[in-house]
PAKOL-286861 format. One line per 3 residues: number of its first residue (from 0); their letters; for each residue x, y, z of N, C-alpha, C, O. Coordinates in Angstrom, 1 decimal, m for minus. Example, Ala and Ser with C-alpha at 12.3 -4.5 7.8 and 13.67 -1.06 7.14 Angstrom:
<nodes>
0	as	13.2 m5.7 7.8 12.3 m4.5 7.8 13.2 m3.3 7.8 14.2 m3.3 8.5 | 12.8 m2.2 7.1 13.7 m1.1 7.1 12.9 0.0 7.9 13.4 1.1 8.0
</nodes>
This chain:
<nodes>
0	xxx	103.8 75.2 155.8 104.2 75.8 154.5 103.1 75.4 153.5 102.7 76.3 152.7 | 102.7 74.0 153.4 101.5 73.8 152.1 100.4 74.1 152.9 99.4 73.9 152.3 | 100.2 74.5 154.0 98.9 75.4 154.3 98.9 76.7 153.9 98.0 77.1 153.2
3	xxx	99.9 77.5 154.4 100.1 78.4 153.5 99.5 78.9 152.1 98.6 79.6 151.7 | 100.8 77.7 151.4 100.3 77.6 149.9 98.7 77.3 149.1 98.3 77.7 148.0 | 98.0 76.5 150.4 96.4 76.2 149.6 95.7 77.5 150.3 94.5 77.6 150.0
6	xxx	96.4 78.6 151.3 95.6 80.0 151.6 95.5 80.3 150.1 94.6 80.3 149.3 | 97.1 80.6 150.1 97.0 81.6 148.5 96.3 81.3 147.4 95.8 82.1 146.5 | 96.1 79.9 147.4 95.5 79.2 146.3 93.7 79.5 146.5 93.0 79.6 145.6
9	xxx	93.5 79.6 147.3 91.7 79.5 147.8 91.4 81.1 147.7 90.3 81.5 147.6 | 92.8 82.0 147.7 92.2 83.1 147.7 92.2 83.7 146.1 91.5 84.5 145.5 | 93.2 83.1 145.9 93.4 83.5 144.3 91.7 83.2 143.8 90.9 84.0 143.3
12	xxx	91.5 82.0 144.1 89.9 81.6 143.4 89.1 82.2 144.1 88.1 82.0 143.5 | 88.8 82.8 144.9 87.7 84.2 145.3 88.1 85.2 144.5 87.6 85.3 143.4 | 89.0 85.8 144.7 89.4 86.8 143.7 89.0 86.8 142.6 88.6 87.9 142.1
15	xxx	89.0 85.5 141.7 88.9 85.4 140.4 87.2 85.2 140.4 86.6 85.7 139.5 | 86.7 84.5 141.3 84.8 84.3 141.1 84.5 85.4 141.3 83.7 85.7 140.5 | 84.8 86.3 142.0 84.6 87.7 142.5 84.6 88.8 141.3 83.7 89.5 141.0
18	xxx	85.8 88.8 140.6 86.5 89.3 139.8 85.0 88.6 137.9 84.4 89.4 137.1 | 84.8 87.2 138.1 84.0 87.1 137.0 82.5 87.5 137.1 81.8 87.8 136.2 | 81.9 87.6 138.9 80.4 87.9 138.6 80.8 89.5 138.6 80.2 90.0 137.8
21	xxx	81.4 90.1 139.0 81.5 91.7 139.2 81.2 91.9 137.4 80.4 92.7 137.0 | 82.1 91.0 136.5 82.0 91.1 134.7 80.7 90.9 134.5 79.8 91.5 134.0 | 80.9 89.6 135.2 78.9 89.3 134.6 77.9 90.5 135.1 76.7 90.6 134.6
24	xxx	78.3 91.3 136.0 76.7 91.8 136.7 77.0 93.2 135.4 76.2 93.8 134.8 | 78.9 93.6 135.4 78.6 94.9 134.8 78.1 94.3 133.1 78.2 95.3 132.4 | 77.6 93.0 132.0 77.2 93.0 130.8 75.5 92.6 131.3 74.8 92.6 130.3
27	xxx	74.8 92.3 132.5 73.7 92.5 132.6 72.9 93.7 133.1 71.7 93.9 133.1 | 74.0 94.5 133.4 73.5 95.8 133.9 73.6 97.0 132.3 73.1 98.1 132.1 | 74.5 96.2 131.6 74.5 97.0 130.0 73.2 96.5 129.3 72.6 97.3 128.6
30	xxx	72.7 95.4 129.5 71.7 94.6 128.6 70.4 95.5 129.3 69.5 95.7 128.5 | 70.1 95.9 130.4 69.1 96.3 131.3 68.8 97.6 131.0 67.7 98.0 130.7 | 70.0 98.4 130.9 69.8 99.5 130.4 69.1 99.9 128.8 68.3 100.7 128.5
33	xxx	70.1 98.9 128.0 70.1 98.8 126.5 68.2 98.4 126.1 67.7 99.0 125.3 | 67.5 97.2 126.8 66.2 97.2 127.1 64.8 98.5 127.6 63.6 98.7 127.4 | 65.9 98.9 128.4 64.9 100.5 129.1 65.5 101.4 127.8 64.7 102.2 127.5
36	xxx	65.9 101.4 127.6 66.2 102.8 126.5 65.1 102.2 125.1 64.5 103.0 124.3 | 65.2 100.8 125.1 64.4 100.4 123.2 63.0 101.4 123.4 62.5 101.1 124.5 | 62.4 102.2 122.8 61.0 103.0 122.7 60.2 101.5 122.3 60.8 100.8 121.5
39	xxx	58.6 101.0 123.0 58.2 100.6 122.9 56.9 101.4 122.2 56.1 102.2 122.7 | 56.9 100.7 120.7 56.0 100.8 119.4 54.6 99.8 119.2 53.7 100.0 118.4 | 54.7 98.8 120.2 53.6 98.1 120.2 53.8 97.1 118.8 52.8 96.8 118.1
42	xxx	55.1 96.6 118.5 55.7 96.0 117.4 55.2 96.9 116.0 54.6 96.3 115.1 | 55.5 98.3 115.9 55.5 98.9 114.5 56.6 98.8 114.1 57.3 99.7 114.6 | 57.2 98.1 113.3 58.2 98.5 112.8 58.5 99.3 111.7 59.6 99.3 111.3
45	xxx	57.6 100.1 111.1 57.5 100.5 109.9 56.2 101.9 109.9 55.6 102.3 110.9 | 55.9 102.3 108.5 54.7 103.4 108.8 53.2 102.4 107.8 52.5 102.9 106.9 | 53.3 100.8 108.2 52.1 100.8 107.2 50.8 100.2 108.2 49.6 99.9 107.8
48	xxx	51.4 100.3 109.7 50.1 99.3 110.5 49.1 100.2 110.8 47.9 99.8 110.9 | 49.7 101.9 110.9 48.2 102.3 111.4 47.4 103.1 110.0 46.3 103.6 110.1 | 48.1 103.2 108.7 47.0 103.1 107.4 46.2 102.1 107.4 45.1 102.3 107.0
51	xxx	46.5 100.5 108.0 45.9 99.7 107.7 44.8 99.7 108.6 43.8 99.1 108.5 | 45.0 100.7 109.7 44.0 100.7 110.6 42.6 102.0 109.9 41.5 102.0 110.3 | 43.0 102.7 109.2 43.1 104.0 108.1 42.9 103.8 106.7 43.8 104.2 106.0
54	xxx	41.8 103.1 106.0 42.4 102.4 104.6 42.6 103.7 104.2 42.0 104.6 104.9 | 43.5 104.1 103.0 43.7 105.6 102.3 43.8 105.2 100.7 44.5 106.1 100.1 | 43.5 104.4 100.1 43.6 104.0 98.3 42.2 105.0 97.9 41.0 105.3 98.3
57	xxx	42.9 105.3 97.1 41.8 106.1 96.0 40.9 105.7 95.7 40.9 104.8 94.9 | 39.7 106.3 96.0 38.1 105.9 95.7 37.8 105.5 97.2 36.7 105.9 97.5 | 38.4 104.8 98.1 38.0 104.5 99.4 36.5 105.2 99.6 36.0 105.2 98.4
60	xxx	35.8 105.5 100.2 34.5 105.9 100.4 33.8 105.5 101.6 33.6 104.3 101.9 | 33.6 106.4 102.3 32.4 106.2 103.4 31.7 107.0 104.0 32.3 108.1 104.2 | 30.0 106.7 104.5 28.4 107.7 104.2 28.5 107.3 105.7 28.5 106.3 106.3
63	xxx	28.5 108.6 106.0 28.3 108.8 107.7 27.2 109.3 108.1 27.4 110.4 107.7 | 26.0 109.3 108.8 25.1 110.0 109.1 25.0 110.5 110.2 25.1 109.9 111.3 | 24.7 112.2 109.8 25.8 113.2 111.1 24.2 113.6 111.7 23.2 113.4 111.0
66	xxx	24.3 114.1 113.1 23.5 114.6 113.6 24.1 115.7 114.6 24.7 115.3 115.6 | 23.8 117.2 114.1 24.7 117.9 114.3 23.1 119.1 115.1 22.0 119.6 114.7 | 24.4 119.0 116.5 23.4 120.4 117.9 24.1 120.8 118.3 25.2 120.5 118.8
69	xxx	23.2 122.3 117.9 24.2 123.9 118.7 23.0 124.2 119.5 21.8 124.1 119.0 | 23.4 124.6 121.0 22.2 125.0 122.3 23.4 125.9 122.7 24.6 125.9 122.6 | 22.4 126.9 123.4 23.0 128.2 124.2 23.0 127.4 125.7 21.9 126.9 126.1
72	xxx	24.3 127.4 126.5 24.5 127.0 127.5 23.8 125.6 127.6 24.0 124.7 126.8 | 22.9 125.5 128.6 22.4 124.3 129.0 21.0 124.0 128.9 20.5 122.9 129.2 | 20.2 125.4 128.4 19.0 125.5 127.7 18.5 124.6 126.9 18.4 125.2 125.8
75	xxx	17.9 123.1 126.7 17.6 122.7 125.7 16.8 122.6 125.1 16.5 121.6 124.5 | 16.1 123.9 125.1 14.7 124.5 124.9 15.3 125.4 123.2 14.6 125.6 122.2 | 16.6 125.9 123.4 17.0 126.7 122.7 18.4 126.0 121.8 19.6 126.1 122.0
78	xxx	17.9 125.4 121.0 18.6 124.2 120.2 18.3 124.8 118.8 17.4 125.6 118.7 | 19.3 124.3 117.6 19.4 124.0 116.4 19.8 122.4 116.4 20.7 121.9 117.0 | 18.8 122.0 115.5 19.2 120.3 115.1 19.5 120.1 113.9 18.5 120.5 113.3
81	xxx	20.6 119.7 113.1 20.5 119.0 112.2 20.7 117.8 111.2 21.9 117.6 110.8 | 19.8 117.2 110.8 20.5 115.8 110.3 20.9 115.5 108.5 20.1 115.6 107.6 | 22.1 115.2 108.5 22.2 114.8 106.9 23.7 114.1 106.9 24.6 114.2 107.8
84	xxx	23.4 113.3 105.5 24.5 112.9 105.2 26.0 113.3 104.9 26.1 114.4 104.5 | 26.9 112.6 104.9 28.1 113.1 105.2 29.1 112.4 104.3 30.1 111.9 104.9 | 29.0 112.3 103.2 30.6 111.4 101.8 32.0 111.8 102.5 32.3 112.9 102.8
87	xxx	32.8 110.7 102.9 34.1 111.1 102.4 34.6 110.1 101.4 34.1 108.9 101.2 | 35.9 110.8 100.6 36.5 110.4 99.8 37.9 110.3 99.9 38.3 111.3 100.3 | 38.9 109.5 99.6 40.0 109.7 99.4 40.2 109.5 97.6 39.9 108.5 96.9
90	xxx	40.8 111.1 97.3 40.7 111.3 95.7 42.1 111.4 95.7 42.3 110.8 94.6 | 43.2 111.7 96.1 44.7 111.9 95.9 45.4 111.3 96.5 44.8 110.5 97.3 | 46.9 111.3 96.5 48.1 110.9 97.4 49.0 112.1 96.8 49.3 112.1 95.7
93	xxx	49.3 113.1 97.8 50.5 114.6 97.8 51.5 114.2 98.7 51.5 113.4 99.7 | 52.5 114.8 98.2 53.8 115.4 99.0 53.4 116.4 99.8 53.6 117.4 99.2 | 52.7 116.5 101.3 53.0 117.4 102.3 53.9 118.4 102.1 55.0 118.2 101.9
96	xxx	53.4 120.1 102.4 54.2 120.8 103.0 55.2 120.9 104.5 54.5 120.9 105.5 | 56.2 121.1 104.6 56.8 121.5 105.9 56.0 121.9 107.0 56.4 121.6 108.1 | 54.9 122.7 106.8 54.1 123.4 107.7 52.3 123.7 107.3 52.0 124.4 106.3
99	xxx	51.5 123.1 107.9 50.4 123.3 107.8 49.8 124.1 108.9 49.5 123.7 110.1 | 49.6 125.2 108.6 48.7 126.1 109.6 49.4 125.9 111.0 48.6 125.7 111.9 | 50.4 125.9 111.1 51.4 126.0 112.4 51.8 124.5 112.7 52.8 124.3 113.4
102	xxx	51.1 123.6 112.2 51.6 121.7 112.2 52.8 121.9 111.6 53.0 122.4 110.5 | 53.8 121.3 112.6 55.1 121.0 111.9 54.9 119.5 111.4 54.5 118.5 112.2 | 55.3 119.3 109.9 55.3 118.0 109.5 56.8 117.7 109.1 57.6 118.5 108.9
105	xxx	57.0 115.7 109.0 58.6 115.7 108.2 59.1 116.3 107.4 58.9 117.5 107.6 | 59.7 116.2 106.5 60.5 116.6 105.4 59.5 114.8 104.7 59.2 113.8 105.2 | 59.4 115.6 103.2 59.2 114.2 102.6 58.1 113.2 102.8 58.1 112.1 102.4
108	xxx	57.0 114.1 103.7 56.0 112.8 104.3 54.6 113.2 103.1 54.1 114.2 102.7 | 54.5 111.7 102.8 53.5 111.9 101.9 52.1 111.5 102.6 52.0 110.6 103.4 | 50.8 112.3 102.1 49.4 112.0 102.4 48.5 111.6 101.7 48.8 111.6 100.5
111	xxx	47.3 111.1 102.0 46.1 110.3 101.5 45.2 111.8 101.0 45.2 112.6 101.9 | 44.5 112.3 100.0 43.9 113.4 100.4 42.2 113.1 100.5 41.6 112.9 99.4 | 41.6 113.2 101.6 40.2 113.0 101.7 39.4 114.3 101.4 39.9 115.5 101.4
114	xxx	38.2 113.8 101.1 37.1 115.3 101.0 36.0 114.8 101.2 35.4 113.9 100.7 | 35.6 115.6 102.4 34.3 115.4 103.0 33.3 116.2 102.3 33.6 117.3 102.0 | 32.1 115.8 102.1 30.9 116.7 101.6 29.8 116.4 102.3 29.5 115.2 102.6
117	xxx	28.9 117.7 102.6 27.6 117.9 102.6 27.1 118.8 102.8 27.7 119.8 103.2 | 25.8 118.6 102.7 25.1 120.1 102.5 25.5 121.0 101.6 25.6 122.2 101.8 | 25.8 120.5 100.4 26.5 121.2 99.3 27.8 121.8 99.7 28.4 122.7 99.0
120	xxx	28.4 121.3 101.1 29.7 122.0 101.7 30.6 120.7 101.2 30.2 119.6 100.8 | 32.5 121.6 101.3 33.1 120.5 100.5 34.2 121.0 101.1 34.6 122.1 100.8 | 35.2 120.0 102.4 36.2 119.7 103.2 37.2 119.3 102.6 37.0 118.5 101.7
123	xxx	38.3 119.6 103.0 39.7 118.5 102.5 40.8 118.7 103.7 41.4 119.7 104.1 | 41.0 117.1 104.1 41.8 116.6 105.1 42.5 116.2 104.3 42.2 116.1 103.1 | 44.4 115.8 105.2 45.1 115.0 104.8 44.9 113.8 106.1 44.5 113.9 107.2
126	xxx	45.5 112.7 105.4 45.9 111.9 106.3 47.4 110.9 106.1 47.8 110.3 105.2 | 47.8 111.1 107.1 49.6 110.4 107.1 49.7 109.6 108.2 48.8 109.6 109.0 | 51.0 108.9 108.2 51.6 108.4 109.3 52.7 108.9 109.4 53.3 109.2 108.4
129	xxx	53.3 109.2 110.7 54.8 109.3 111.2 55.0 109.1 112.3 54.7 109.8 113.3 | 55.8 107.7 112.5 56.4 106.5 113.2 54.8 106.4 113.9 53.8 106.3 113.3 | 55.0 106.5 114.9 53.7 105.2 115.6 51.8 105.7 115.7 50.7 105.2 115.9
132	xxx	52.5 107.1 115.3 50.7 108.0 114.9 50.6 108.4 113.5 51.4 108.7 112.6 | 49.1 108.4 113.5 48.3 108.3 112.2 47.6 109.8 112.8 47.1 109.9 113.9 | 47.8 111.1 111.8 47.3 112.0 111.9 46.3 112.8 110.8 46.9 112.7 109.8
135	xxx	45.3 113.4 110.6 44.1 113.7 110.4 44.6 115.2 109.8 45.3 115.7 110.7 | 44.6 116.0 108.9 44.6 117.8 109.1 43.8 118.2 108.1 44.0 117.9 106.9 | 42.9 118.8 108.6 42.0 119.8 107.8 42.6 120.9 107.4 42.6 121.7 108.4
138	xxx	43.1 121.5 106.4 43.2 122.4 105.7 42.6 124.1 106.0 43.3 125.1 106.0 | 41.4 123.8 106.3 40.8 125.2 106.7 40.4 125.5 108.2 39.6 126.3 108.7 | 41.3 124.4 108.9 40.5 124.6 110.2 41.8 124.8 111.3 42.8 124.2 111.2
141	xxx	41.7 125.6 112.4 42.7 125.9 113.4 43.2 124.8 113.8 42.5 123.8 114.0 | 44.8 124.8 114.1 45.3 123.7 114.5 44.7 122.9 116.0 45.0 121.7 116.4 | 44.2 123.6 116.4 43.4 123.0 117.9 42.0 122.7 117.4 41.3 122.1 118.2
144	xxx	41.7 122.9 116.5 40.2 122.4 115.9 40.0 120.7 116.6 41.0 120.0 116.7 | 38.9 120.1 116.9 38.6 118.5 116.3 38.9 118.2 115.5 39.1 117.0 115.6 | 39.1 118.6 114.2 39.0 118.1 112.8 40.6 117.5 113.1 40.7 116.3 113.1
147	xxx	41.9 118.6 113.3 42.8 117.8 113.4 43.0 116.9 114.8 42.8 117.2 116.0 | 43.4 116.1 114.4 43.2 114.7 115.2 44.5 113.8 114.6 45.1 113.9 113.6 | 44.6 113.0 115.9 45.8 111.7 115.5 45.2 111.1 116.6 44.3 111.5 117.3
150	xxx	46.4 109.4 116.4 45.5 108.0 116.4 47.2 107.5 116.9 48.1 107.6 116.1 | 47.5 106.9 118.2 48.5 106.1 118.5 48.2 104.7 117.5 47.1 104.4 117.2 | 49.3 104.0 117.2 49.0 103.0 116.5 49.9 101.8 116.5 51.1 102.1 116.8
153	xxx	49.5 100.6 116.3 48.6 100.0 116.0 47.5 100.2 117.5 48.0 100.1 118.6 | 46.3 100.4 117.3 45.7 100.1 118.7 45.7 99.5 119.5 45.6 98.3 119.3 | 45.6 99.9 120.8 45.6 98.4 121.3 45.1 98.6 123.1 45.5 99.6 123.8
156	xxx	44.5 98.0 123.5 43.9 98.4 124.7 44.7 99.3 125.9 45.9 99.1 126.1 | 44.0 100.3 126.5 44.7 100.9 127.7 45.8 102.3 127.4 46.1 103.2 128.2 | 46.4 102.1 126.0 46.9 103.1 125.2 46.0 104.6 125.5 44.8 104.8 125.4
159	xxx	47.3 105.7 125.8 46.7 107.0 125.9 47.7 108.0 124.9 49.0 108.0 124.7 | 46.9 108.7 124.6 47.9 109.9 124.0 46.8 111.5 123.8 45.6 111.7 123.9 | 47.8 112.2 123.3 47.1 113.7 123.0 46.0 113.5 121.6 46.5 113.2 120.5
162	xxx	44.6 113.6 121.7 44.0 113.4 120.6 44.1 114.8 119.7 44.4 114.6 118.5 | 44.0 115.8 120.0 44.5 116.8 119.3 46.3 117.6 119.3 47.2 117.9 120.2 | 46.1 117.6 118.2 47.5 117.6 117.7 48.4 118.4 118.4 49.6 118.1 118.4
165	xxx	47.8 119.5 119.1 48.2 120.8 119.3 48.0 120.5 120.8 48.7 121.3 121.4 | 47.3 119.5 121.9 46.8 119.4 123.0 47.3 119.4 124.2 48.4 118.8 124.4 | 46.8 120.1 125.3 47.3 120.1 126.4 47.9 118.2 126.9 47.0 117.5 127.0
168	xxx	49.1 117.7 127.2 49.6 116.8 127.5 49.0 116.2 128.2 48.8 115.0 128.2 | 48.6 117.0 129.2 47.7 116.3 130.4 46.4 115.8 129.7 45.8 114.8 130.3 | 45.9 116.3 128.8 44.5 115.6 128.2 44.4 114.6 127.6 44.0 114.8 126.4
171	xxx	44.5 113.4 127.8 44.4 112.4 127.1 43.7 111.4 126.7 43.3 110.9 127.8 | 43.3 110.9 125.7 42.3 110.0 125.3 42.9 108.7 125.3 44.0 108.4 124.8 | 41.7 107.7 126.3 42.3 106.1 125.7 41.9 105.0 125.3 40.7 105.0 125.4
174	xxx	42.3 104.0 124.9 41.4 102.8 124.5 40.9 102.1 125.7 41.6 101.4 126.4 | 39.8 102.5 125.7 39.4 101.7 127.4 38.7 100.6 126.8 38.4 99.9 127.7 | 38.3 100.0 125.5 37.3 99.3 125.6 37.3 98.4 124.3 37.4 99.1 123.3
177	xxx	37.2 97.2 124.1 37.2 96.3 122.9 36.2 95.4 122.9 36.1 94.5 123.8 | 35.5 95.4 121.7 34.0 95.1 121.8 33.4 94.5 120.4 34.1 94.8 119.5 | 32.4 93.9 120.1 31.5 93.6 118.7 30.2 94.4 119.1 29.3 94.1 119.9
180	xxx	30.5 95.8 118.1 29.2 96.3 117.9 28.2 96.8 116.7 28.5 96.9 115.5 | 27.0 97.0 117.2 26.1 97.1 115.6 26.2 98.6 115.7 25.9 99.2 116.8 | 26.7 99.7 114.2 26.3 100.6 114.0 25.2 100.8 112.8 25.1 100.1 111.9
183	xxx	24.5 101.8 113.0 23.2 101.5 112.0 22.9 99.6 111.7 22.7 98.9 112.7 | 23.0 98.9 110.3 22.5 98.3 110.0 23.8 97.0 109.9 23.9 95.9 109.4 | 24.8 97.8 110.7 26.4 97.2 110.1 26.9 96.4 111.5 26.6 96.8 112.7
186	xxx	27.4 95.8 111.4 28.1 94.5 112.2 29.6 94.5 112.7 30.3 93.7 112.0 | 30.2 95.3 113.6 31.4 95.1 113.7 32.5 94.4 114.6 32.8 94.9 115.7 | 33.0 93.6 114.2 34.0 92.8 115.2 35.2 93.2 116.1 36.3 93.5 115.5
189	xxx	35.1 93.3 117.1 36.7 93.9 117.9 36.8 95.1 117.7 38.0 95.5 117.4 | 35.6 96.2 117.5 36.0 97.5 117.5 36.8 97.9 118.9 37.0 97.4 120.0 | 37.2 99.2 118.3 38.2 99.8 119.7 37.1 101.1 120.3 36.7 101.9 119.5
192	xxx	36.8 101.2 121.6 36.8 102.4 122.2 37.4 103.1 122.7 38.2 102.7 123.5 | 37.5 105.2 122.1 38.2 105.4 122.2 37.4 107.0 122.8 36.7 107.8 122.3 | 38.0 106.9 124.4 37.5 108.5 125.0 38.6 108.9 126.0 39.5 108.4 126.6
195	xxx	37.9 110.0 126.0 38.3 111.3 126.8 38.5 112.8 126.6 37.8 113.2 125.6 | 39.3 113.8 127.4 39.3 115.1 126.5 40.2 115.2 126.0 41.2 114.6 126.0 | 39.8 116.6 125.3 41.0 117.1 124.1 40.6 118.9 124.1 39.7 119.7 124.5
198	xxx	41.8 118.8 123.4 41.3 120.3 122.8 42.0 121.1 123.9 42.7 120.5 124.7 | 41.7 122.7 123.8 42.5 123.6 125.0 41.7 124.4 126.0 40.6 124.7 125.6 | 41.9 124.8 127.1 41.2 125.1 127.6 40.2 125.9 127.5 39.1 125.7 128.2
201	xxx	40.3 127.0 126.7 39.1 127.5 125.9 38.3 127.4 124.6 37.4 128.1 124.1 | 39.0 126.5 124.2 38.1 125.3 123.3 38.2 124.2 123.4 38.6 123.4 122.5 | 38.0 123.6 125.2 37.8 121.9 125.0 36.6 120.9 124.4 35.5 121.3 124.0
204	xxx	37.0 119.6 124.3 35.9 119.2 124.1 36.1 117.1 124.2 37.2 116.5 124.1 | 34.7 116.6 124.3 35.1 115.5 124.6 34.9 114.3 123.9 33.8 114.0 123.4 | 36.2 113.2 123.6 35.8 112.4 122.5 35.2 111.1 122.9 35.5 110.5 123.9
207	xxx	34.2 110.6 121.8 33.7 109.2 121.9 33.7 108.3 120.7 32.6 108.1 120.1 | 34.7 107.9 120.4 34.9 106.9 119.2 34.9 105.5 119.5 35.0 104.8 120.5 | 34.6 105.1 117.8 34.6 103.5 118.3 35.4 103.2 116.6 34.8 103.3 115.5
210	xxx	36.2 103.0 116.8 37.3 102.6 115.4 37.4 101.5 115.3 37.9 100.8 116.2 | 37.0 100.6 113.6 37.7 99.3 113.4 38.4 99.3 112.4 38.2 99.7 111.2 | 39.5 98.4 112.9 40.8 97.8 112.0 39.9 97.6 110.3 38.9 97.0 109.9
213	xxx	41.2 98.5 109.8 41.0 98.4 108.1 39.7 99.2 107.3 39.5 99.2 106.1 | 38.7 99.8 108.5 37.2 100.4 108.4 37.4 101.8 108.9 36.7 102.7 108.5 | 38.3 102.0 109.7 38.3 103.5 110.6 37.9 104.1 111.2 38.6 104.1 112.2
216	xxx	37.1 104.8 111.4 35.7 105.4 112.4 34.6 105.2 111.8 34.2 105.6 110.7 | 33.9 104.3 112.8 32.6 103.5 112.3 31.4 104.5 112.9 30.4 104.9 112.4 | 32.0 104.8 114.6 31.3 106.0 115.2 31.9 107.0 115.9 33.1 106.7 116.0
219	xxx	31.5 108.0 116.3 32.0 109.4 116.5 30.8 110.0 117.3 29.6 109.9 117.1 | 31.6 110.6 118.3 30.7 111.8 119.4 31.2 112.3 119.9 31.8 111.9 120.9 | 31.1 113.7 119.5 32.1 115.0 120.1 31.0 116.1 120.6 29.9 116.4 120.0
222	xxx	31.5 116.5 121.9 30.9 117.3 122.6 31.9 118.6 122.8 32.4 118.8 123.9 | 32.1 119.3 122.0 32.4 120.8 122.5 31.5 121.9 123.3 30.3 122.2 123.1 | 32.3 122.2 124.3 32.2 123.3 125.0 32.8 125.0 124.5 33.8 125.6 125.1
225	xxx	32.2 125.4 123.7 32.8 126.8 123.2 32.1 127.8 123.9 31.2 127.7 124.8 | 33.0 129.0 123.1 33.1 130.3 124.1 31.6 131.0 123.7 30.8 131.1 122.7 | 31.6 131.7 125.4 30.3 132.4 125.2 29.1 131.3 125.3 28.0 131.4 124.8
228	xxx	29.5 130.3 126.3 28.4 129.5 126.4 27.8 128.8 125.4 26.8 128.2 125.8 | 28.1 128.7 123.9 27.7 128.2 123.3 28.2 126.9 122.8 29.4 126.6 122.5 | 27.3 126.1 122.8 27.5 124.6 122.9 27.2 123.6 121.5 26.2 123.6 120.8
231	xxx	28.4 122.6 121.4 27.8 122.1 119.9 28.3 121.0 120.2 29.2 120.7 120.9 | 27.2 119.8 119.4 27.9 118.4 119.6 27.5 117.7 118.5 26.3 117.7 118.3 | 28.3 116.9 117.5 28.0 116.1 116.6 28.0 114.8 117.0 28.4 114.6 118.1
234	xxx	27.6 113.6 116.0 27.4 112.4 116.2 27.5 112.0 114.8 27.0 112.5 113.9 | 28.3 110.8 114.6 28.5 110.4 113.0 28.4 109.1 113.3 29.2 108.6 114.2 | 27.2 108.0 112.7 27.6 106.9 112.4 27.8 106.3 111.0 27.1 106.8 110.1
237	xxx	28.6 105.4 110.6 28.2 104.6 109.5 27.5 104.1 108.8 27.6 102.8 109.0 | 26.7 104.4 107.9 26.0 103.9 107.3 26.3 103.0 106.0 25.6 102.1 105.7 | 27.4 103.3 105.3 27.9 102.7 104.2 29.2 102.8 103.7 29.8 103.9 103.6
240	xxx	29.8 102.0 103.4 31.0 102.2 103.1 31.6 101.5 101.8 31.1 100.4 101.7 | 32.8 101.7 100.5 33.0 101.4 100.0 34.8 101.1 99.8 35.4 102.0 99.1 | 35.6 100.0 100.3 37.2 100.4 100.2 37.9 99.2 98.9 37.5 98.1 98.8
243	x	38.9 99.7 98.0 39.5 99.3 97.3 40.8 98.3 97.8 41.5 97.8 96.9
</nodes>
């Protein structure tokens, strides 16, 4: 009879250990899930890390020196070269429209407004953040253009995403490379390299940047492939820079 009694007793306590890890596995299997669902931001919590990667205050300023080639196909006999300087400025901060040239933007999102000049020519980009990208838009230029461009942020090695705004998913550019390099006469610490393609299939094209924190594109090299064989590639480095 008290053999019996210490069965029931031994089984009640499996039951019950049984009964607490079955609890415990179903609040670790909620925590596992609740972890795979958090979107990993690269700790953004907010929209101010990749401006800081972007300065945008008024008067900001920086002298890029472009060297800018159009060749017919692969002829390099049959080239236009040209070299000159290149101002941008950030002169405003706007309230964004809902839609820029087919860019859907937030409700409410405000921009930096730059203006590029040369050659007596005179550009105006915006630039914003929304949540973990810093995006670029030219005003006068097709939404698949180079000009519009975004920036995953804060940077950080091995990161890929769509460099053009409008871009095939599959095309993606990444930070393969973190380095101290000299542009023109300038010195820079832990710049980011940043390549691959972009653009659409009948206007691709390929990027080579080198971006530093709080300075922004120090260098640039874009190689478009346009229609009708005709071929263009710019090159911008830094030569000077002024930020508030």
């Amino acid at each position: 009879m008290e053999k019996n009694i210490d069965e029931r007793q031994h089984s009640k306590r499996i039951l019950y250990l049984l009964y607490r890890m079955r609890t415990l596995f179903f609040y670790c299997f909620i925590l596992l899930l609740a972890a795979g669902c958090k979107k990993d931001n690269n700790g953004n919590n907010g929209n101010t890390s990749g401006i800081g990667t972007f300065p945008n205050k008024i008067g900001d300023t920086w002298t890029y020196l472009v060297n800018d080639t159009t060749y017919q196909g692969f002829n390099s006999q049959n080239r236009t070269v040209a070299a000159y300087n290149m101002n941008v400025t950030v002169i405003d901060s706007i309230l964004l429209p809902e839609n820029i040239n087919g860019i859907q933007i937030p409700p409410g999102t405000e921009a930096a407004v730059l203006v590029s000049t040369h050659l007596g020519i005179s550009d105006t980009n915006y630039m914003y953040q929304n949540d973990d990208t810093v995006r670029f838009i030219n005003i006068n230029q097709s939404p698949y253009s180079q000009a519009n461009r975004q920036y995953l942020v804060p940077l950080s090695l091995h990161n890929s995403w769509s460099y053009s705004i409008l871009s095939l998913p599959i095309w993606l550019v990444t930070v393969d490379t973190q380095a101290n390099i000299i542009v023109q006469q300038n010195h820079f610490d832990s710049a980011y390299h940043v390549s691959g393609p972009a653009g659409m299939p009948d206007a691709g094209f390929e990027v080579d940047e080198w971006i530093v924190n709080n300075v922004g594109v120090v260098k640039r090299y874009i190689v478009e492939s346009g229609i009708g064989g005709i071929n263009h590639s710019t090159k911008w480095e830094l030569v000077s820079y002024q930020l508030h």
